[in-house]
C-alpha positions as CSV (number, residue, x, y, z in Angstrom):
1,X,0.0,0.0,0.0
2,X,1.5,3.6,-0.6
3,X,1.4,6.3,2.2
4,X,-1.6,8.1,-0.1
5,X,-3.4,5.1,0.2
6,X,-3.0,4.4,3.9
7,X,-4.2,8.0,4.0
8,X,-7.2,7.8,2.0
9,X,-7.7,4.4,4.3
10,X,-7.4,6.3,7.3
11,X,-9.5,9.1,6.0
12,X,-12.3,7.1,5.1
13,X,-12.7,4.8,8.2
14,X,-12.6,7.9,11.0
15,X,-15.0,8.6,13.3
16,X,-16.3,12.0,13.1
17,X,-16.2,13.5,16.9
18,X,-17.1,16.9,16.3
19,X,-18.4,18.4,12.7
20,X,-17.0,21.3,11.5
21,X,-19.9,23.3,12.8
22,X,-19.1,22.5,16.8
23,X,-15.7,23.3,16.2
24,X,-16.0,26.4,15.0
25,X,-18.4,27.5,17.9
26,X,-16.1,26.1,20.3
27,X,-13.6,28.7,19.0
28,X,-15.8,31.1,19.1
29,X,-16.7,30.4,23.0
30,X,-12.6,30.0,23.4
31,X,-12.1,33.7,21.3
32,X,-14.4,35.1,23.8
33,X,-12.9,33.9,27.4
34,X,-9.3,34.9,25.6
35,X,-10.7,38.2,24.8
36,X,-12.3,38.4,28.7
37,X,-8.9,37.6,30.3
38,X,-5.7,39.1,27.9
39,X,-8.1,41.8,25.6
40,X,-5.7,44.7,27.9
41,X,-2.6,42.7,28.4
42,X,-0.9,43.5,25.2
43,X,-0.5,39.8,24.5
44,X,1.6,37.9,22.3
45,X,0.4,35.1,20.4
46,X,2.7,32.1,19.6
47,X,1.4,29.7,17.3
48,X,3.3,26.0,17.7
49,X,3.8,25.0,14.4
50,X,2.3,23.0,12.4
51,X,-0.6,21.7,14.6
52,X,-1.5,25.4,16.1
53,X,-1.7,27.1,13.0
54,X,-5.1,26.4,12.2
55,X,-6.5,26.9,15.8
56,X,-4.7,30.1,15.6
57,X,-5.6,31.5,12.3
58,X,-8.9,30.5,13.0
59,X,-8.5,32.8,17.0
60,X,-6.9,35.7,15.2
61,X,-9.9,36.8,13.0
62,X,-11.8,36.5,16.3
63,X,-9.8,38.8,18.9
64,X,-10.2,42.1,18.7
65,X,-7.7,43.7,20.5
66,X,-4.0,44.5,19.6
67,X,-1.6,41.7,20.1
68,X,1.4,40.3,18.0
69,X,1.9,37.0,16.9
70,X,5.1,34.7,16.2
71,X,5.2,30.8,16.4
72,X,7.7,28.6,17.4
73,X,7.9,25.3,16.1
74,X,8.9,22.0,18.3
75,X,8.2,18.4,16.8
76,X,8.5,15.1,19.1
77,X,6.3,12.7,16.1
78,X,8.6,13.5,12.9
79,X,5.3,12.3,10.5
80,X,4.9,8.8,12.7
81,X,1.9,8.7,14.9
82,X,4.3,8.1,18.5
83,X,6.0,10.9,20.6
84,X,9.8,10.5,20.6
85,X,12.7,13.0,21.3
86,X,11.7,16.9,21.2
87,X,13.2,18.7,18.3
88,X,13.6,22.8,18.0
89,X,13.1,23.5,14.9
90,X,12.1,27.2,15.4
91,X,11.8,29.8,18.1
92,X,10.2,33.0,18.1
93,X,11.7,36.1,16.8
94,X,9.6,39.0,19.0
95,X,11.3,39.5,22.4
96,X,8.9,37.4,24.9
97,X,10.4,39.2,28.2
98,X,8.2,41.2,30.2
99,X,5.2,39.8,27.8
100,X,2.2,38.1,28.4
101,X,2.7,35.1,25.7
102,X,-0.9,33.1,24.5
103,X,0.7,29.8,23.5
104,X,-1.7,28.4,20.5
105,X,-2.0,24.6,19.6
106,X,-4.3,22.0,18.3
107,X,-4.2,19.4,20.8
108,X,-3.1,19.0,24.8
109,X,-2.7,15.6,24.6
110,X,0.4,14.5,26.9
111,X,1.3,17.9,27.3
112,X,5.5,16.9,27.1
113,X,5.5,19.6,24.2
114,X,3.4,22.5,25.8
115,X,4.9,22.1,28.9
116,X,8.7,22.6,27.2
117,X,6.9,25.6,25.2
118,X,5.7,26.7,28.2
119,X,9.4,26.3,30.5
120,X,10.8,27.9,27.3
121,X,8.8,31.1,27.3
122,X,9.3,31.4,30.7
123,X,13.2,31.4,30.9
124,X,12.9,34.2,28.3
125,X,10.8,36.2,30.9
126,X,7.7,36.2,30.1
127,X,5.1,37.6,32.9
128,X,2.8,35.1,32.3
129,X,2.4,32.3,29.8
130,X,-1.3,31.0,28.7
131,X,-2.0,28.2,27.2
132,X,-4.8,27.6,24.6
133,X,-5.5,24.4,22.9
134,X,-8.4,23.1,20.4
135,X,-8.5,19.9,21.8
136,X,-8.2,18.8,25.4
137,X,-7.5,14.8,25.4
138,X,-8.3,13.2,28.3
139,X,-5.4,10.0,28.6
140,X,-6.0,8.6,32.1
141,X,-2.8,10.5,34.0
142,X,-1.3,13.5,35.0
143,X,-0.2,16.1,32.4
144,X,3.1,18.5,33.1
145,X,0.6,21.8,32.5
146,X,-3.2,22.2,31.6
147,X,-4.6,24.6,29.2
148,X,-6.4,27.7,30.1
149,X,-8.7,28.0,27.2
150,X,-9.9,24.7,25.3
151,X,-12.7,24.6,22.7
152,X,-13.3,20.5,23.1
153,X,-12.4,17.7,24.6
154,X,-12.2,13.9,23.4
155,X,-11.2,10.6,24.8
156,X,-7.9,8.8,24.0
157,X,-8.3,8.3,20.2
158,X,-5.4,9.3,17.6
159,X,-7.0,12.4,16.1
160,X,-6.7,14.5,12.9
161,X,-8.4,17.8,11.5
162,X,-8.3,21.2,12.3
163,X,-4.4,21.6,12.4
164,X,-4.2,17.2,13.9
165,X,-2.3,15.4,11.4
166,X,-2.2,11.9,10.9
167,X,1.5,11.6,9.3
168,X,1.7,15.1,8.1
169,X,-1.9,14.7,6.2
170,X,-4.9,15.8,6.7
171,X,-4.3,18.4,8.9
172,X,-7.0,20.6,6.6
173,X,-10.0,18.2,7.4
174,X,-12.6,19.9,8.1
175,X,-14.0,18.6,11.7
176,X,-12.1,16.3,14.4
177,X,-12.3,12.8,13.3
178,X,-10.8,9.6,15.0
179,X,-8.5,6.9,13.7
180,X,-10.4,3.8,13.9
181,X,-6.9,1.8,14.0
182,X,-5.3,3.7,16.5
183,X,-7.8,3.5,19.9
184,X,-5.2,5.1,22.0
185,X,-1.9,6.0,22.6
């Protein structure tokens, strides 16, 4: 089998979790708590590449105050569906000192990679570091940090859509679908 036609495979035997429609009022709701909390703190919105960038494109049209935004981009999966070493592949260009930093991602899943994001902003000096994530995956144990703004939550499935990739593809699907071959990491 090629890796298109695992993909297609994939593609076609998910289980839709959340249509396109209750993602996009879960960013809403999330836009508006953001907006509530940093609207006056001059924020800085980093966008973890590649995952975030949907979440946070989609978040950008949506607040209405001034911020900046950079990304920074940290990979543990290298296009396989397991975690395995953490690999800096970017880091932000706007001084993060004396900032209050909105970190932007798809997915809080076992939170090794936020948390580093996180540690990282913080040793640049940030006053305070948010996190907000599409996705909040609940997998049974403790997580090294915890989102302050999440649209959904799911169960321990391997997801894509919305920014999730399953082996660099479909990131661009349109809802949050499950992997019917992958029940849980």
């Amino acid at each position: 089998m090629t890796q298109l036609e695992e993909i297609k495979q994939v593609e076609a035997s998910a289980r839709t979790l959340y249509t396109e429609s209750e993602v996009e009022q879960a960013i809403e709701r999330m836009a508006q708590e953001i907006s509530e909390h940093l609207a006056e703190s001059n924020p800085l919105l980093l966008c973890v590449l590649n995952g975030g960038i949907v979440i946070a494109g989609k978040l950008l049209t949506r607040l209405r105050f001034p911020l900046q935004l950079d990304a920074i981009k940290v990979s543990r999966y290298h296009a396989t569906t397991r975690g395995s070493h953490m690999q800096w592949k970017l880091t932000p260009s706007t001084p993060i000192a004396c900032r209050t930093v909105l970190i932007v991602d798809d997915i809080l899943d076992e939170g090794i990679t936020l948390a580093a994001v996180r540690d990282y902003c913080m040793a640049e000096g940030a006053e305070s570091v948010h996190i907000a994530t599409l996705i909040d995956k609940r997998i049974g144990r403790a997580k090294p940090c915890r989102a302050d703004f999440t649209g959904l939550a799911t169960d321990n499935f391997y997801l894509f859509g919305y920014g999730m990739d399953y082996k660099d593809y479909l990131r661009n699907a349109a809802g949050i679908y499950a992997c019917q071959e992958f029940p849980a990491r």
